[in-house]
PDB file of N, CA, C and O in Angstrom:
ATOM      1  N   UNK A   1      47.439-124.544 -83.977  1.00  0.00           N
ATOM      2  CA  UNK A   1      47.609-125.194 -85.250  1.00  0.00           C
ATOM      3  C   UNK A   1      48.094-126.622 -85.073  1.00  0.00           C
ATOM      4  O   UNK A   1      48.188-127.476 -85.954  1.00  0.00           O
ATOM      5  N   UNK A   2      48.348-126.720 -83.945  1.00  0.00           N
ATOM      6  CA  UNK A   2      48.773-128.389 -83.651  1.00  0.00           C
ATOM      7  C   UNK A   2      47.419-129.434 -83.891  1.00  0.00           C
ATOM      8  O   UNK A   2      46.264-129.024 -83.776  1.00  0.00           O
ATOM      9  N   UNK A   3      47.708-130.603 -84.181  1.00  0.00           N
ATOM     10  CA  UNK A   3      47.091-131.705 -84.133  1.00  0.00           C
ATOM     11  C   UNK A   3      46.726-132.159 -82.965  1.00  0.00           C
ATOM     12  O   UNK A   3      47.483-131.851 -82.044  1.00  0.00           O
ATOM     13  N   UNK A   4      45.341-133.120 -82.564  1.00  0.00           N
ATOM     14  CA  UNK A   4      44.800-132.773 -81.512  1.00  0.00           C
ATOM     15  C   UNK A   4      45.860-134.037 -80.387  1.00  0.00           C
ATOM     16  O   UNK A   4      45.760-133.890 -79.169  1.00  0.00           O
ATOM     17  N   UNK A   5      46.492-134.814 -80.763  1.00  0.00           N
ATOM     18  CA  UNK A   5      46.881-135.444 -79.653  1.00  0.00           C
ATOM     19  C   UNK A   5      48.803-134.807 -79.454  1.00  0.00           C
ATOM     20  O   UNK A   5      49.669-135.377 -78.791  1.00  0.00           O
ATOM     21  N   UNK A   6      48.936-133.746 -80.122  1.00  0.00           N
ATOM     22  CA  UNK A   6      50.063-132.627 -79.943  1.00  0.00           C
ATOM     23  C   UNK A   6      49.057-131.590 -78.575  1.00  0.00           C
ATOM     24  O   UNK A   6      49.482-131.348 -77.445  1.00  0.00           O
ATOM     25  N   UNK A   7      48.046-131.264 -78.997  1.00  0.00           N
ATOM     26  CA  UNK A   7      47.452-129.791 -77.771  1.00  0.00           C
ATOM     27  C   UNK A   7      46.902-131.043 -76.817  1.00  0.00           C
ATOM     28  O   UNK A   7      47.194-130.688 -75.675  1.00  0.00           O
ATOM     29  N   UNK A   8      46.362-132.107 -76.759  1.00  0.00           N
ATOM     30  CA  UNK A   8      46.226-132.960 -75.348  1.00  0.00           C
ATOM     31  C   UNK A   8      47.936-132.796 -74.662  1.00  0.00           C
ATOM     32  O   UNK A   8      48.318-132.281 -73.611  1.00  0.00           O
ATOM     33  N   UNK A   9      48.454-133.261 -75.421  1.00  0.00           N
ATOM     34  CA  UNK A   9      49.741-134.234 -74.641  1.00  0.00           C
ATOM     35  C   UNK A   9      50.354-132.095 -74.038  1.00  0.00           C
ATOM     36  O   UNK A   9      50.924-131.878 -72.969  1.00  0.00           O
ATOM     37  N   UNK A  10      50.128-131.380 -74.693  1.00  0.00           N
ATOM     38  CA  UNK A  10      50.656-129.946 -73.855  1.00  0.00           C
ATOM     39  C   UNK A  10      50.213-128.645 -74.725  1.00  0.00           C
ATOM     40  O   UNK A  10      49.801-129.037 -75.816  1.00  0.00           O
ATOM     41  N   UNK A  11      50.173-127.640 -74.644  1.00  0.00           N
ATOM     42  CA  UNK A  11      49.716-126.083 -75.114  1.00  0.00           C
ATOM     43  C   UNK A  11      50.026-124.888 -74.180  1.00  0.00           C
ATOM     44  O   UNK A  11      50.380-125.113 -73.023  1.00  0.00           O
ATOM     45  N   UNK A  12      49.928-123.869 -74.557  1.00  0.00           N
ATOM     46  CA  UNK A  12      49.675-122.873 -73.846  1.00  0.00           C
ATOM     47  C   UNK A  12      48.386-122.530 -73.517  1.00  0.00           C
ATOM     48  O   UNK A  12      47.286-122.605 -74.064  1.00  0.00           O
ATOM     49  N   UNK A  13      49.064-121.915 -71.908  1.00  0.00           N
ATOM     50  CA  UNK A  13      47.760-122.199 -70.615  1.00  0.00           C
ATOM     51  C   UNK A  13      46.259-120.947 -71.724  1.00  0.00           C
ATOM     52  O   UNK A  13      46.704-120.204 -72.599  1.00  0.00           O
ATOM     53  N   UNK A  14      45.172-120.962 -71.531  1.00  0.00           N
ATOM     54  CA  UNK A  14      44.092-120.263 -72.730  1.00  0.00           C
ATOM     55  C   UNK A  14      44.652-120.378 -73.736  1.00  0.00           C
ATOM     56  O   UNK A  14      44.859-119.330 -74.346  1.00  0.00           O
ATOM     57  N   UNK A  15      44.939-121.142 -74.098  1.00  0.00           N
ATOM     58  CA  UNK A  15      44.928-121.298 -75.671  1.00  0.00           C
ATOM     59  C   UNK A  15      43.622-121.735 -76.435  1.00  0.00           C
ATOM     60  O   UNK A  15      42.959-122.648 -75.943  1.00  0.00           O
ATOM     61  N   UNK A  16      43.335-121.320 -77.253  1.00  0.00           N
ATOM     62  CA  UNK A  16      41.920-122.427 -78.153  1.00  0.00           C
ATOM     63  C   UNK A  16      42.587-122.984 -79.581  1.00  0.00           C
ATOM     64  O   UNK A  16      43.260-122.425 -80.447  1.00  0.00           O
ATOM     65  N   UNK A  17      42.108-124.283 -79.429  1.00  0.00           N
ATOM     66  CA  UNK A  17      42.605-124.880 -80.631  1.00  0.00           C
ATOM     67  C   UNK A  17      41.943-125.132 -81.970  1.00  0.00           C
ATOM     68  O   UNK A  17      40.733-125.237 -82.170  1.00  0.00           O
ATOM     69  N   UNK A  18      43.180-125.234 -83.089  1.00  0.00           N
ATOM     70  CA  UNK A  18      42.329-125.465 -84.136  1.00  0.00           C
ATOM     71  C   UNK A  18      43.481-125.994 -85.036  1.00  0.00           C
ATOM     72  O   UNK A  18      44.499-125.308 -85.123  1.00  0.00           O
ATOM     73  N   UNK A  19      43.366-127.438 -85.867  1.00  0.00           N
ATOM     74  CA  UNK A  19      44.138-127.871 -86.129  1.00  0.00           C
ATOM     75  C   UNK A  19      45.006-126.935 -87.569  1.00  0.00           C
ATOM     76  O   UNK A  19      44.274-126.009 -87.921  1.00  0.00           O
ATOM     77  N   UNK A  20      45.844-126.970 -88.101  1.00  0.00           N
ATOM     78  CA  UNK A  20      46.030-126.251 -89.329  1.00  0.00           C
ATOM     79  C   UNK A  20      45.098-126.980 -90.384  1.00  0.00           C
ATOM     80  O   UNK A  20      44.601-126.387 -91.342  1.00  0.00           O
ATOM     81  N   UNK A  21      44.870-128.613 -90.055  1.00  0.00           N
ATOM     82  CA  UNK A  21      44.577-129.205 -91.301  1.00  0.00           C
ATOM     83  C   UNK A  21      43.144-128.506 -91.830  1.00  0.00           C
ATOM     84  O   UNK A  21      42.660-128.227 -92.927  1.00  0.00           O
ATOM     85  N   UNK A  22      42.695-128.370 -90.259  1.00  0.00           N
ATOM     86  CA  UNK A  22      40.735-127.950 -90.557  1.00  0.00           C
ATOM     87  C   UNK A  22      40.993-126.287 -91.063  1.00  0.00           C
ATOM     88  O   UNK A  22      40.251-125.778 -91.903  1.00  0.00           O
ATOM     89  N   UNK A  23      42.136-125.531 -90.435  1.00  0.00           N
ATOM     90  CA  UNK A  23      41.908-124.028 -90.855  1.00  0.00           C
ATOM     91  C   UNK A  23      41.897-124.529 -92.582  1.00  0.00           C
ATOM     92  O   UNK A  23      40.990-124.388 -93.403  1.00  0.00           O
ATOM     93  N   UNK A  24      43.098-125.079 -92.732  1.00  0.00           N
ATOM     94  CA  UNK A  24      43.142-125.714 -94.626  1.00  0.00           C
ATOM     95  C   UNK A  24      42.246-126.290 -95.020  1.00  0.00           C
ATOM     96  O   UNK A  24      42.382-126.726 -96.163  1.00  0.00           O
ATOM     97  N   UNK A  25      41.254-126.504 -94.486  1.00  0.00           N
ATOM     98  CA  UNK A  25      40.546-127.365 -94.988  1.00  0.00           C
ATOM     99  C   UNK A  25      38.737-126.379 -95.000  1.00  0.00           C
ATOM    100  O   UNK A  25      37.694-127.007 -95.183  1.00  0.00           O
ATOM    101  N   UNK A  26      38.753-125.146 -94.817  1.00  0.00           N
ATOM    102  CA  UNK A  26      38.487-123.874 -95.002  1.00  0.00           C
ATOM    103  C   UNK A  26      37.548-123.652 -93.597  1.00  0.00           C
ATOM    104  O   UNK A  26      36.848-122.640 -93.632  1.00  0.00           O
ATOM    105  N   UNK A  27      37.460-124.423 -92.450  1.00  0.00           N
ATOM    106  CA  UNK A  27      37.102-124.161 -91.234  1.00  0.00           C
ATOM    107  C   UNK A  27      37.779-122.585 -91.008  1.00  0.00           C
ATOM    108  O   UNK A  27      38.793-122.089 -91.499  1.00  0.00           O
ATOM    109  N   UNK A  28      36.511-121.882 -89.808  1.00  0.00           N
ATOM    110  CA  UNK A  28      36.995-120.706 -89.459  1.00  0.00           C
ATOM    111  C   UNK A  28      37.503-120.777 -88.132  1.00  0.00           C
ATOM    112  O   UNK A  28      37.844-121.790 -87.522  1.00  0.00           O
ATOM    113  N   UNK A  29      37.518-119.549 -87.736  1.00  0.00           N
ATOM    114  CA  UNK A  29      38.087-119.849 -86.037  1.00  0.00           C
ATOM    115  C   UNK A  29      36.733-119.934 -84.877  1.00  0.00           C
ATOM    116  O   UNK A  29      35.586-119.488 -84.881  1.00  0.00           O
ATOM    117  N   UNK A  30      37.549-120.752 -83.922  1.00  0.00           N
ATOM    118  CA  UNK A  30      36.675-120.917 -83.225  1.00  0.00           C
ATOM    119  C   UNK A  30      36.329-119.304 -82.334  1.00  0.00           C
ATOM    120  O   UNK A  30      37.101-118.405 -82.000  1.00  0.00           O
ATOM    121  N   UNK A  31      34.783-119.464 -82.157  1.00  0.00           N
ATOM    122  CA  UNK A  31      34.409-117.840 -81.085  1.00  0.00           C
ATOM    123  C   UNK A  31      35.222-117.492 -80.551  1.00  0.00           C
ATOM    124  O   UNK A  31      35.722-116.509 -81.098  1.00  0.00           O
ATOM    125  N   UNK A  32      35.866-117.890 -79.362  1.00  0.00           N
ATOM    126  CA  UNK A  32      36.675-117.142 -78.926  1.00  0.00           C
ATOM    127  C   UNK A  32      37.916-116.707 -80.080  1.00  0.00           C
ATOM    128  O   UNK A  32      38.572-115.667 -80.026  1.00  0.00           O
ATOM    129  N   UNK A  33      37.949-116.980 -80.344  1.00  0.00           N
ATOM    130  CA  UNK A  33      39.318-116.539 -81.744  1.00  0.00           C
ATOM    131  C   UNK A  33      38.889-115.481 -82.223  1.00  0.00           C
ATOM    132  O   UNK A  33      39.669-114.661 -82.707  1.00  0.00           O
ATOM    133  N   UNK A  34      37.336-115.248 -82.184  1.00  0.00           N
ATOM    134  CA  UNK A  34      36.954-114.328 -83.613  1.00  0.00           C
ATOM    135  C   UNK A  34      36.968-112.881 -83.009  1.00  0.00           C
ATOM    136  O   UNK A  34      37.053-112.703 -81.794  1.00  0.00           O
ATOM    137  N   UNK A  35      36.863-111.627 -84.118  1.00  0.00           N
ATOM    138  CA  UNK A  35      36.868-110.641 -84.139  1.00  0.00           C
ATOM    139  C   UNK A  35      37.937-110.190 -82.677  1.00  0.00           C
ATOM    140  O   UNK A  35      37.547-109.731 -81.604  1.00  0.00           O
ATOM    141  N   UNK A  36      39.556-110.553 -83.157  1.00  0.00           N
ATOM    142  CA  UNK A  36      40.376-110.322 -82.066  1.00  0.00           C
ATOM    143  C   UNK A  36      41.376-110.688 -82.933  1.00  0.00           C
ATOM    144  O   UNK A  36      41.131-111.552 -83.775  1.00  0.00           O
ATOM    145  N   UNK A  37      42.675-110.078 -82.860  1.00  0.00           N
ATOM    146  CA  UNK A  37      43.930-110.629 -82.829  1.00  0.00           C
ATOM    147  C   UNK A  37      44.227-111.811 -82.516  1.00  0.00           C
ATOM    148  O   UNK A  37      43.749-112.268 -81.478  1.00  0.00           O
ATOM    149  N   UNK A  38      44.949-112.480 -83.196  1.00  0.00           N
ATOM    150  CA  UNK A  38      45.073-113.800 -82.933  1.00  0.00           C
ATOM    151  C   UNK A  38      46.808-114.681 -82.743  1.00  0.00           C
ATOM    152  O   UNK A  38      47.304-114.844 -83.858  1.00  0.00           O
ATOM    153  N   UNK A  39      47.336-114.996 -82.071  1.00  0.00           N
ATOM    154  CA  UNK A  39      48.812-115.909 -81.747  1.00  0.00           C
ATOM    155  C   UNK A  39      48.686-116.549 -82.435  1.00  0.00           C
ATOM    156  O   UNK A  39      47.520-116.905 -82.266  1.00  0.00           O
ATOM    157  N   UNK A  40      49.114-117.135 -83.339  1.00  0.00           N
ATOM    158  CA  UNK A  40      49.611-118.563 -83.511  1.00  0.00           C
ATOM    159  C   UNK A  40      50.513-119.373 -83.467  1.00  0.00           C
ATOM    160  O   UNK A  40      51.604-119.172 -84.001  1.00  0.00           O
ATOM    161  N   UNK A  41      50.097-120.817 -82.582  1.00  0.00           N
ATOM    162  CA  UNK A  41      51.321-121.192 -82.611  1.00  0.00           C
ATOM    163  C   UNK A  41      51.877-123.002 -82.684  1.00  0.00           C
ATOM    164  O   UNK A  41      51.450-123.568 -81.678  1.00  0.00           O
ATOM    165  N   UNK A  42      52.260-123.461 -83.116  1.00  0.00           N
ATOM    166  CA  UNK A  42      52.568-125.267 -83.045  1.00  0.00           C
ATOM    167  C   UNK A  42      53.330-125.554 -82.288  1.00  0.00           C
ATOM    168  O   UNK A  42      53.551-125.021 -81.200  1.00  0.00           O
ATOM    169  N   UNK A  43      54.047-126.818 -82.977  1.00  0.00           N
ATOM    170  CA  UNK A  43      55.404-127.270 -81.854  1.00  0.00           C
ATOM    171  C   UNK A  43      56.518-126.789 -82.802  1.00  0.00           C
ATOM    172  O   UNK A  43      57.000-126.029 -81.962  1.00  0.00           O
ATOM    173  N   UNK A  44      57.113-126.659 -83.597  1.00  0.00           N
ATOM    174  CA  UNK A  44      58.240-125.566 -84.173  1.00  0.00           C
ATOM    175  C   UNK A  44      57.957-124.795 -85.048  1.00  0.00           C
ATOM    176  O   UNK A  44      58.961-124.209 -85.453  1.00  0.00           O
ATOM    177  N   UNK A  45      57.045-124.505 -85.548  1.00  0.00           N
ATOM    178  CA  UNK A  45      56.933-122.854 -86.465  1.00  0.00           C
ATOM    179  C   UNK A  45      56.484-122.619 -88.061  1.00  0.00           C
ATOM    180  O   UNK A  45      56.276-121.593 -88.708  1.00  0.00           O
ATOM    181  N   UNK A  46      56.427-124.183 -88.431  1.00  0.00           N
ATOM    182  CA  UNK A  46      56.172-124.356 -89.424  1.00  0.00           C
ATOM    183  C   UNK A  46      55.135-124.365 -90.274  1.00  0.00           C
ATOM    184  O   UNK A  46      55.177-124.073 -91.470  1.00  0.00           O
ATOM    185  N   UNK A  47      53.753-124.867 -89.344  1.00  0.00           N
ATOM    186  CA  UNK A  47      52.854-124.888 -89.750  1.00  0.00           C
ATOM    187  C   UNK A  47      52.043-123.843 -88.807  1.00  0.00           C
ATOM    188  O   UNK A  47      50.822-123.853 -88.964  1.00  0.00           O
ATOM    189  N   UNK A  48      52.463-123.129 -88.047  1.00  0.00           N
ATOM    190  CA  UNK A  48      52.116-121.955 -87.408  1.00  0.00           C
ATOM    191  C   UNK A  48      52.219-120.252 -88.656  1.00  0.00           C
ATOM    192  O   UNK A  48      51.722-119.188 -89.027  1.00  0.00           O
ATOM    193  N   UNK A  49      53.051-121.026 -88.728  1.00  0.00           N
ATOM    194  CA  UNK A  49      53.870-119.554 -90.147  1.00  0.00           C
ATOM    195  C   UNK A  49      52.297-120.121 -91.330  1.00  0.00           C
ATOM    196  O   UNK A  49      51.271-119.523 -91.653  1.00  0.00           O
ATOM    197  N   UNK A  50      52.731-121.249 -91.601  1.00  0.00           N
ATOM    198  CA  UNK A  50      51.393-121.466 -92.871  1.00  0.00           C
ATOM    199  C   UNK A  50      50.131-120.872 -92.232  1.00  0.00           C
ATOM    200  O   UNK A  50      49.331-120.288 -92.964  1.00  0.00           O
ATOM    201  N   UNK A  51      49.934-120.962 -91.124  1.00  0.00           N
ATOM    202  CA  UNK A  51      48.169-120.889 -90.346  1.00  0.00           C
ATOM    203  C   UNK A  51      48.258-119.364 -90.194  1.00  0.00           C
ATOM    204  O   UNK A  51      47.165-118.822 -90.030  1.00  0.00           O
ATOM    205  N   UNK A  52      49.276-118.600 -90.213  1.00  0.00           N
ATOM    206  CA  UNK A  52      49.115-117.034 -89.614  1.00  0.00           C
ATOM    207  C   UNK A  52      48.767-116.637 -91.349  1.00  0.00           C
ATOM    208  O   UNK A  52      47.748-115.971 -91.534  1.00  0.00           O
ATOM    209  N   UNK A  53      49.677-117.080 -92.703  1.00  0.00           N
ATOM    210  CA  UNK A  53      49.432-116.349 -93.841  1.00  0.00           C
ATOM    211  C   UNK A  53      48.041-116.894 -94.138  1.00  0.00           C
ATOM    212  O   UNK A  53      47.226-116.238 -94.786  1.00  0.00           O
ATOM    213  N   UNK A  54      47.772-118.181 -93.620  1.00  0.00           N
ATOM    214  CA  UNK A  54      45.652-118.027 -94.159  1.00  0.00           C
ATOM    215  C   UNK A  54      45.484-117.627 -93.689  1.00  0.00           C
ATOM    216  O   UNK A  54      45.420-116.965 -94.724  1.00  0.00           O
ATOM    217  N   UNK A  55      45.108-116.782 -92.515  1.00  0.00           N
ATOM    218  CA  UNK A  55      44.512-115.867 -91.592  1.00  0.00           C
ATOM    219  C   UNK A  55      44.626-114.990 -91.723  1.00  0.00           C
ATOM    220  O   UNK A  55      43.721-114.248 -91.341  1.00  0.00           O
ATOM    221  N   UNK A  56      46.054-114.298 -92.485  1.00  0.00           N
ATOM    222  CA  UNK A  56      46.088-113.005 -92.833  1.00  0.00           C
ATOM    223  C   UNK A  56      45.242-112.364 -94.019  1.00  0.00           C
ATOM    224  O   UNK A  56      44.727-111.277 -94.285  1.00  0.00           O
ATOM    225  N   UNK A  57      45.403-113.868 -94.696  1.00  0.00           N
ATOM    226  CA  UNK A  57      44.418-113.916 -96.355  1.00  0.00           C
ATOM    227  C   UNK A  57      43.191-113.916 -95.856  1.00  0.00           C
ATOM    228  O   UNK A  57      42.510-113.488 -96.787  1.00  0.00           O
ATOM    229  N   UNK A  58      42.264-114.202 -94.673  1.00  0.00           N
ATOM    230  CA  UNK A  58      41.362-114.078 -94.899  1.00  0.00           C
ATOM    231  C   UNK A  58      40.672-112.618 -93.727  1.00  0.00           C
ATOM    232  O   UNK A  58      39.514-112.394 -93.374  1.00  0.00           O
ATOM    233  N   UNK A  59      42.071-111.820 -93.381  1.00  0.00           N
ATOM    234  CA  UNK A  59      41.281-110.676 -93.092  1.00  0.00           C
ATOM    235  C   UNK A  59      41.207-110.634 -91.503  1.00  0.00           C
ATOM    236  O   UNK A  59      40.582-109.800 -90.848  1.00  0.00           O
ATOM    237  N   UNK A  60      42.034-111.791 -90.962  1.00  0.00           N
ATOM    238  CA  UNK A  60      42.622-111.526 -89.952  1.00  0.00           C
ATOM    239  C   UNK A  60      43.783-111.415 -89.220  1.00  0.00           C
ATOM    240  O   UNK A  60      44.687-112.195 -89.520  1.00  0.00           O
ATOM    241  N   UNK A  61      43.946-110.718 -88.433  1.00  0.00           N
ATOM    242  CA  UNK A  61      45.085-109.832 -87.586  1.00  0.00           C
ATOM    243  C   UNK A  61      45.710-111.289 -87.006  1.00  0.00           C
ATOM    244  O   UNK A  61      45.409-111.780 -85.917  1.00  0.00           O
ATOM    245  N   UNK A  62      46.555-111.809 -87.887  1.00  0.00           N
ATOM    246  CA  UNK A  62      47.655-112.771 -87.083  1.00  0.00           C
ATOM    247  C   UNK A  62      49.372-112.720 -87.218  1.00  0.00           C
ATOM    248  O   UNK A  62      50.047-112.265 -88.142  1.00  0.00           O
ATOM    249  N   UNK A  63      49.849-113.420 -85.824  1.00  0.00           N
ATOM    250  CA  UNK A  63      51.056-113.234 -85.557  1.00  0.00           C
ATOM    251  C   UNK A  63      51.856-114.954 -85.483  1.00  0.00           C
ATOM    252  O   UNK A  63      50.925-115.698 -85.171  1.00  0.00           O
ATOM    253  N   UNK A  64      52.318-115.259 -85.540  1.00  0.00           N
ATOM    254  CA  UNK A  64      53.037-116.715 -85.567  1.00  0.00           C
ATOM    255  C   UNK A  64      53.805-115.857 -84.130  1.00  0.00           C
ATOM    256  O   UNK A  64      54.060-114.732 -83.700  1.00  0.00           O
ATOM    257  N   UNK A  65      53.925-117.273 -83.818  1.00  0.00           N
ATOM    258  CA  UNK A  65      55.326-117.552 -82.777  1.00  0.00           C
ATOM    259  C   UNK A  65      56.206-118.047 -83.446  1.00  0.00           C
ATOM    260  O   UNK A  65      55.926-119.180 -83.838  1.00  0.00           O
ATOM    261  N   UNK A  66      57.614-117.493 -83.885  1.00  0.00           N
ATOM    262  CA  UNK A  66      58.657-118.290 -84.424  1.00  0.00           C
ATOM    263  C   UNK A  66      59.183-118.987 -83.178  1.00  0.00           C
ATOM    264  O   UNK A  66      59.216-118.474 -82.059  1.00  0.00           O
ATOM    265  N   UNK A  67      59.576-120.170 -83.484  1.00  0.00           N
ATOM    266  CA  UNK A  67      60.265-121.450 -82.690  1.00  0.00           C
ATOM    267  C   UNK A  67      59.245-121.953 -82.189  1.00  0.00           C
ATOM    268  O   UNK A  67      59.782-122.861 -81.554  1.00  0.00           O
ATOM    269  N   UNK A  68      57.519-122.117 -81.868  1.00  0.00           N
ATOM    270  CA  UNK A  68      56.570-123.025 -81.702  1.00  0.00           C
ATOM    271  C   UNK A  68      56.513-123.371 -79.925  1.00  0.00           C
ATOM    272  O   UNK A  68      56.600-122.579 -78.986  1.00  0.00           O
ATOM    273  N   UNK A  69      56.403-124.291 -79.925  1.00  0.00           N
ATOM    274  CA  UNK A  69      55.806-124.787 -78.299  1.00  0.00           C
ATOM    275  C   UNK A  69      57.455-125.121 -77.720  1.00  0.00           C
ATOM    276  O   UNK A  69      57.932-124.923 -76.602  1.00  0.00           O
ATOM    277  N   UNK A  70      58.273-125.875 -79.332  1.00  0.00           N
ATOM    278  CA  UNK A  70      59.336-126.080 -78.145  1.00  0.00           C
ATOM    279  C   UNK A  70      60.589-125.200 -77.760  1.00  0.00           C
ATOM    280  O   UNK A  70      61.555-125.519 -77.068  1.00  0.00           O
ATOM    281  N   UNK A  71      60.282-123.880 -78.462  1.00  0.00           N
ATOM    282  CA  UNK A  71      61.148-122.800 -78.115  1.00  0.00           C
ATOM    283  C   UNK A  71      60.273-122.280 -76.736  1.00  0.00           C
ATOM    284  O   UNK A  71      61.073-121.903 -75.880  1.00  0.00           O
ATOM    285  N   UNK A  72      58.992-122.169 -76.332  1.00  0.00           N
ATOM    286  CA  UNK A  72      58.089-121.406 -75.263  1.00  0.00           C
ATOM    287  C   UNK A  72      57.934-122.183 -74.308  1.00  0.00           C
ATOM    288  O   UNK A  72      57.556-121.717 -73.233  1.00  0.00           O
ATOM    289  N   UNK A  73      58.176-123.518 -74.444  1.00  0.00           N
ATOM    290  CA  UNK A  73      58.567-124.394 -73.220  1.00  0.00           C
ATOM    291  C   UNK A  73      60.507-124.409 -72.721  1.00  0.00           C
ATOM    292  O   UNK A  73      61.139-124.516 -71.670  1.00  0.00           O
ATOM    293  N   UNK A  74      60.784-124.260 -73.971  1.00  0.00           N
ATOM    294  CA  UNK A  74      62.597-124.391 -73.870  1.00  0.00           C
ATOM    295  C   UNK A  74      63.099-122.449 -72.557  1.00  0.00           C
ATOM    296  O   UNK A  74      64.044-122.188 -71.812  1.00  0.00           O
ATOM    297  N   UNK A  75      61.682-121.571 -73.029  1.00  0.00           N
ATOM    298  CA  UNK A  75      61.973-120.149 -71.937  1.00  0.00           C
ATOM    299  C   UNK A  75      61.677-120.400 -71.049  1.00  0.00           C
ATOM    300  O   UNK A  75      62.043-119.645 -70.148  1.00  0.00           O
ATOM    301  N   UNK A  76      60.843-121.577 -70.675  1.00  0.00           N
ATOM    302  CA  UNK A  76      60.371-121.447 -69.703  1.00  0.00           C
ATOM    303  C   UNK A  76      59.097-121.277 -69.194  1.00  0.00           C
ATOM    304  O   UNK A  76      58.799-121.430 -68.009  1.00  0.00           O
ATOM    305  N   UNK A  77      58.137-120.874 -70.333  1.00  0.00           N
ATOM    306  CA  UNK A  77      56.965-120.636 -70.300  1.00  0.00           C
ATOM    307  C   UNK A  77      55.830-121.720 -69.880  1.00  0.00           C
ATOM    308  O   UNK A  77      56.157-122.809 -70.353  1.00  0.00           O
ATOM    309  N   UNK A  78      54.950-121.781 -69.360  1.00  0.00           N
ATOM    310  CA  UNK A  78      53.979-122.875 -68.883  1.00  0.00           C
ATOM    311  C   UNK A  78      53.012-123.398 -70.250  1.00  0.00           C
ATOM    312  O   UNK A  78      52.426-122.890 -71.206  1.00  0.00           O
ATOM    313  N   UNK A  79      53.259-124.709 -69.678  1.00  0.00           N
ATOM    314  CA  UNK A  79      52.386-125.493 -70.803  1.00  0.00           C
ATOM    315  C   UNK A  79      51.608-126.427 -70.036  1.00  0.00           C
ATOM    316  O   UNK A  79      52.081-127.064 -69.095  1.00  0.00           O
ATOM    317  N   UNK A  80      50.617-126.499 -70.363  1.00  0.00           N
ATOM    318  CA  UNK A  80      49.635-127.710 -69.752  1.00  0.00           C
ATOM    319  C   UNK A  80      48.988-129.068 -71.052  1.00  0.00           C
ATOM    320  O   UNK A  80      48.944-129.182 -72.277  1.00  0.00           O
ATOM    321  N   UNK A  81      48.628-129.787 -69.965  1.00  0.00           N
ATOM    322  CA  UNK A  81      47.844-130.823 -70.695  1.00  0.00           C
ATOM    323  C   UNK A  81      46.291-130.499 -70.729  1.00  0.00           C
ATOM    324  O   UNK A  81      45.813-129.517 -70.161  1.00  0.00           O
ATOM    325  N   UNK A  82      45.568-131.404 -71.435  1.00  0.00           N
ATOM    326  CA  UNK A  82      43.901-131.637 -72.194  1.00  0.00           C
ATOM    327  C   UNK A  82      43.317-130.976 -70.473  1.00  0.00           C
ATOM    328  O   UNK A  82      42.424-130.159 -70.247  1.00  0.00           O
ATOM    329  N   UNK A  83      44.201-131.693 -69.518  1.00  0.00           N
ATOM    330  CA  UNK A  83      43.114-131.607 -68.238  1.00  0.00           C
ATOM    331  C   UNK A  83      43.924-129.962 -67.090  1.00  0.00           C
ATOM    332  O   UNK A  83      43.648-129.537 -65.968  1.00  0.00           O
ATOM    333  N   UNK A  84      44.658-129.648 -67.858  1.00  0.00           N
ATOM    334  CA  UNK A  84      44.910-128.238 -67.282  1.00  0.00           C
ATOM    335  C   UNK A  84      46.119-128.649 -66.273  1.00  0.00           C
ATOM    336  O   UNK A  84      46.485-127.848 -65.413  1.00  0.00           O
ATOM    337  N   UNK A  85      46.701-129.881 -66.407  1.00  0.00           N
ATOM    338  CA  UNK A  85      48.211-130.099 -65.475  1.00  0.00           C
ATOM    339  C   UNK A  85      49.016-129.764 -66.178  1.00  0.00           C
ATOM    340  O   UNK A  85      48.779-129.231 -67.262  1.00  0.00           O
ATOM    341  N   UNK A  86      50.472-130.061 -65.602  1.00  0.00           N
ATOM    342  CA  UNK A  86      51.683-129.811 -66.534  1.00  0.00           C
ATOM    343  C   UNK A  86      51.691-130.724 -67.662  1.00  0.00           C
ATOM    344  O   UNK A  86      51.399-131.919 -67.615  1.00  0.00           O
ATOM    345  N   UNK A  87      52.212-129.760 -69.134  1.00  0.00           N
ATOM    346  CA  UNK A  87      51.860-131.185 -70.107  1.00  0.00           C
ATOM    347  C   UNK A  87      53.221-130.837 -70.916  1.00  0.00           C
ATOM    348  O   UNK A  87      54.081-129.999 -70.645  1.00  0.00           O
ATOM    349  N   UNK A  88      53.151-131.605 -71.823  1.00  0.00           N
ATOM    350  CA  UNK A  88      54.479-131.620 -73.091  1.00  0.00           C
ATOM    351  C   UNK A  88      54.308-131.516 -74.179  1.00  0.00           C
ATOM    352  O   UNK A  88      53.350-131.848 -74.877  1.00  0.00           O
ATOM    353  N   UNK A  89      55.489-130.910 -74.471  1.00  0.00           N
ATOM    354  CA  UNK A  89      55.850-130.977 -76.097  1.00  0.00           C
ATOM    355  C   UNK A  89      55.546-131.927 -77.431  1.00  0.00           C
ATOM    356  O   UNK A  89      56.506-132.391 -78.046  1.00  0.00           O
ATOM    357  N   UNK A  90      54.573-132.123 -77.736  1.00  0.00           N
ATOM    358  CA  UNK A  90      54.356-133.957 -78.137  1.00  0.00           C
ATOM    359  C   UNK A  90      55.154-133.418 -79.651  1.00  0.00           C
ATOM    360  O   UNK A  90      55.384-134.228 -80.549  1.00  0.00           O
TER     361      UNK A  90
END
């Protein structure tokens, strides 16, 4: 649900992206997303929480991450950049 120079600058490692603005803006998920359970998640939780209740409204199986990229980088968890190195929290 991040904005695209938030998932360049870092994300979680397979992640597929999709901004919240385009899910709002009534875009669906990308293939790999579809017919599967789905994470969602930003950089603190906010617009991850908005992107899981359209998804739920439209009939898919979603979960938010509460606390976003910078609680899953703050555990410890791996994040990369656009080109698959270590990336950041933008």
């Amino acid at each position: 649900m991040r904005e695209p120079h938030e998932w360049q600058a870092g994300h979680a490692p397979g992640a597929v992206h999709l901004p919240l603005s385009a899910l709002a803006a009534g875009d669906g998920l990308p293939t790999a997303a579809r017919s599967r359970p789905v994470v969602v998640i930003c950089r603190s939780g906010n617009r991850s929480r908005r992107a899981a209740e359209l998804l739920r409204d439209r009939g898919v199986e979603a979960v938010d991450v509460i606390g976003g990229m910078r609680d899953w980088a703050e555990a410890g968890l791996p994040v990369v950049d656009a080109r698959g190195g270590n990336g950041t929290v933008a």
